[in-house]
Each structure stands twice: as structure tokens, then as C-alpha cells.
LUMKOL-769438 format. One record per residue (C-alpha): residue number from 1; residue in one letter; x, y, z. Coordinates in nm, 4 decimals, always signed. Example, Ala and Ser with C-alpha at 12.3 -4.5 7.8 and 13.67 -1.06 7.14 Angstrom:
// residues 2
<1; 'a'; <+1.2300; -0.4500; +0.7800>>
<2; 's'; <+1.3670; -0.1060; +0.7140>>
// end
This chain:
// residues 101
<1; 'x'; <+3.7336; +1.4383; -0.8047>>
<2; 'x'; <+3.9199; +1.2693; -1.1286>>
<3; 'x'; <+3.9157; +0.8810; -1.1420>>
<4; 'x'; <+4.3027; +0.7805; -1.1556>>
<5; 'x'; <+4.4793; +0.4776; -1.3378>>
<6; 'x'; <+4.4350; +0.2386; -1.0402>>
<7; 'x'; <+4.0452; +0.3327; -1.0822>>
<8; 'x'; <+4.0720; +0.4965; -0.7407>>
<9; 'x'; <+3.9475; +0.9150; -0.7245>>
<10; 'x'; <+4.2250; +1.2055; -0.7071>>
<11; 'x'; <+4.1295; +1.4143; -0.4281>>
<12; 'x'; <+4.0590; +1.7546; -0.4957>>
<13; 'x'; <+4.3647; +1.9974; -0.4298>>
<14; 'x'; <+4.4551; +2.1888; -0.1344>>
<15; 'x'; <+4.2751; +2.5067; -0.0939>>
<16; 'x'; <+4.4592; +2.7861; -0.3374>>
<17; 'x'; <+4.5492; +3.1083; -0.1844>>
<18; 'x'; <+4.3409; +3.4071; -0.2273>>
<19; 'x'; <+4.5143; +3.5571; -0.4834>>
<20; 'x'; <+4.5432; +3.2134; -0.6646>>
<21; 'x'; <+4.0884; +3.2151; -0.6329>>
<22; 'x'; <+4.1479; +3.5959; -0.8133>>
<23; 'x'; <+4.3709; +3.4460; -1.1227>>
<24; 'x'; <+4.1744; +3.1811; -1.1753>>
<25; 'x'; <+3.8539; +3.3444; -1.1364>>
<26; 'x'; <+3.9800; +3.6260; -1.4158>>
<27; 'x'; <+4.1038; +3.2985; -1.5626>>
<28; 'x'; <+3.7612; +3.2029; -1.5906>>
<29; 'x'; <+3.6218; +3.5165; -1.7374>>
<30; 'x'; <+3.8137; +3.5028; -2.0264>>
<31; 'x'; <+4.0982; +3.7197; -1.9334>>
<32; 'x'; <+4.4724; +3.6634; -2.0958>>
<33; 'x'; <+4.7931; +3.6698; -1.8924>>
<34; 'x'; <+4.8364; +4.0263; -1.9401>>
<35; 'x'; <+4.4631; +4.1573; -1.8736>>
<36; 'x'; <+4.5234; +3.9900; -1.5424>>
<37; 'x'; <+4.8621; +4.1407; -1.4132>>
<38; 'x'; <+4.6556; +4.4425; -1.5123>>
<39; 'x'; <+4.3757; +4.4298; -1.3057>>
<40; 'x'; <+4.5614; +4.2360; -0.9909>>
<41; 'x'; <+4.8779; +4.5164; -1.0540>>
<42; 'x'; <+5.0666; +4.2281; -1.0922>>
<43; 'x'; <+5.3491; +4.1263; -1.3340>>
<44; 'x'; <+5.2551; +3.8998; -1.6067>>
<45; 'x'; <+5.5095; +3.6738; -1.5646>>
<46; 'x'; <+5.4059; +3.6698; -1.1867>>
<47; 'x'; <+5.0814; +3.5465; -1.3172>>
<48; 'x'; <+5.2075; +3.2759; -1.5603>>
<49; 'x'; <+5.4355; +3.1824; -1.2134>>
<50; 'x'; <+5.0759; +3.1365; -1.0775>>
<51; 'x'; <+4.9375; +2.9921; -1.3202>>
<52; 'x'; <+5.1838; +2.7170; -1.3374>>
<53; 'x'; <+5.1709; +2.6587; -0.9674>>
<54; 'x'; <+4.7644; +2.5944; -0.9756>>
<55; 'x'; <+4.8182; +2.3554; -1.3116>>
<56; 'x'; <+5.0437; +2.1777; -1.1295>>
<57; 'x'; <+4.7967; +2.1836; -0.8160>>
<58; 'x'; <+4.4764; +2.0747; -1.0419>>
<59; 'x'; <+4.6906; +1.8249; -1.2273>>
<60; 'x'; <+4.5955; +1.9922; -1.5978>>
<61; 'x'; <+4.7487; +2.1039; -1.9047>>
<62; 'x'; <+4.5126; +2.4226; -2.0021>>
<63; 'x'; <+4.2959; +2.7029; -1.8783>>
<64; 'x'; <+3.9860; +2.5208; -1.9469>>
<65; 'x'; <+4.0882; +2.2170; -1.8036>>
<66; 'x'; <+4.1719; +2.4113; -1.5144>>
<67; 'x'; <+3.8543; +2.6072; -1.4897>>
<68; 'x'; <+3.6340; +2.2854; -1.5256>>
<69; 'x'; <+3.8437; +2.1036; -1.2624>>
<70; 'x'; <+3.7975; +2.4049; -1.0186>>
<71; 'x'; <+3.3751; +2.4501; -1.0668>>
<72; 'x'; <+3.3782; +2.0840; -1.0453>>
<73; 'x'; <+3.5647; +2.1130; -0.7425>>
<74; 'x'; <+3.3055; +2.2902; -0.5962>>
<75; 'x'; <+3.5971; +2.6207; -0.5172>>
<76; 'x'; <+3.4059; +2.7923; -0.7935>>
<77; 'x'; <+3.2526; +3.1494; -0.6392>>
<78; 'x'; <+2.9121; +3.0451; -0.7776>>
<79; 'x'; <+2.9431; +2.7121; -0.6248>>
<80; 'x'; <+2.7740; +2.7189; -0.3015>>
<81; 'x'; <+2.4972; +2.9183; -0.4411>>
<82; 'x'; <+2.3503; +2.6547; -0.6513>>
<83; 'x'; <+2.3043; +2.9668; -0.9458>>
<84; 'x'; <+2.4425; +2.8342; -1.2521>>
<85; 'x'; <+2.7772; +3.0393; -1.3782>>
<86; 'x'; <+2.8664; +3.1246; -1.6851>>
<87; 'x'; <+3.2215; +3.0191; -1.7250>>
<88; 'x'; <+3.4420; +3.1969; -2.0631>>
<89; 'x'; <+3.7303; +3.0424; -2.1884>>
<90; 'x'; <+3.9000; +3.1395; -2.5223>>
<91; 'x'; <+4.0285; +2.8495; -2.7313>>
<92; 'x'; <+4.1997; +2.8968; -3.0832>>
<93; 'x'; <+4.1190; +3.2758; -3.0609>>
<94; 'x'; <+3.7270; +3.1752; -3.0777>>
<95; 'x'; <+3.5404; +3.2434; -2.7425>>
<96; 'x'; <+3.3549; +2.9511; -2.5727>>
<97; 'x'; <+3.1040; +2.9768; -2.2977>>
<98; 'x'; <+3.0236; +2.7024; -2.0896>>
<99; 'x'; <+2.7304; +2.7355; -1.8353>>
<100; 'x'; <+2.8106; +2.5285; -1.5091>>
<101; 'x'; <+2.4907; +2.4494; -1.3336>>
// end
């Protein structure tokens, strides 16, 4: 949950579908637009329709916004496990790993 301007907590989103969980879990890995609609056999603007439909969901701006929001969340697939989960997320063409405990 995200602390709002009237110092009260934004809940967590609904639930995503189960093909949402799949983009933003290849989201996650590191994957662009395109390497999704690949591996889903999906369009890419079909993702970035996606895409744009969990941002607005998750109230965020970028994919790693988005993928910290979500393991936050707790709607990570590592989550429940208590393992933690390595999370990659390119910025300015440079890869970043963040591990999630």
C-alpha cells in the first residue's frame, strides 16, 4: 500500500487477470514489448494496451515502478513463498537487478 496526499494508504489494486500476472511477470524479467507479444503470441501493441491498463491499475508511470508496486503488493509469484526473487528491469539500456526479499 502507497501513503496518499491526505496521509491515508492507497489500497492495493484489484486482482489483474491472468494474462495481465503473465505481462507483468515477463515485465519483470526484463523482457521489452516485443519479446513479450512473442512469447504470449500476442500483438505488441496488444501488450502496450496491457500495459497501460495495469499502469493505470497500479497508479505508476514505469515498468519498475510497476514491478516494485506489484512484489510489494504481495501479487508477486515469489510472494507467498517467502524465497527472495530476483526482479530485472532495464533502465537507460543498462540492466538493473533488484532482489525482493
Amino acid at each position: 500500500m502507497r501513503i496518499n496526499s491526505a496521509g491515508g494508504q492507497d489500497p492495493a489494486p484489484t486482482r489483474i487477470s491472468p494474462r495481465q500476472t503473465e505481462v507483468v511477470e515477463l515485465v519483470a524479467s526484463g523482457l521489452c514489448d516485443k519479446e513479450i507479444a512473442q512469447k504470449l503470441h500476442l500483438a505488441e501493441e496488444t501488450v502496450g494496451w496491457h500495459l497501460k491498463k495495469i499502469f493505470r491499475l497500479y497508479r505508476v508511470h514505469s515498468r519498475a515502478a510497476l514491478v516494485a508496486r506489484w512484489m510489494i503488493d504481495g501479487q508477486g509469484r515469489h510472494a507467498a513463498s517467502g524465497n527472495p526473487t530476483n526482479v530485472g528491469v532495464v533502465c537507460a539500456n543498462a540492466p538493473v537487478v533488484l532482489s525482493i526479499p
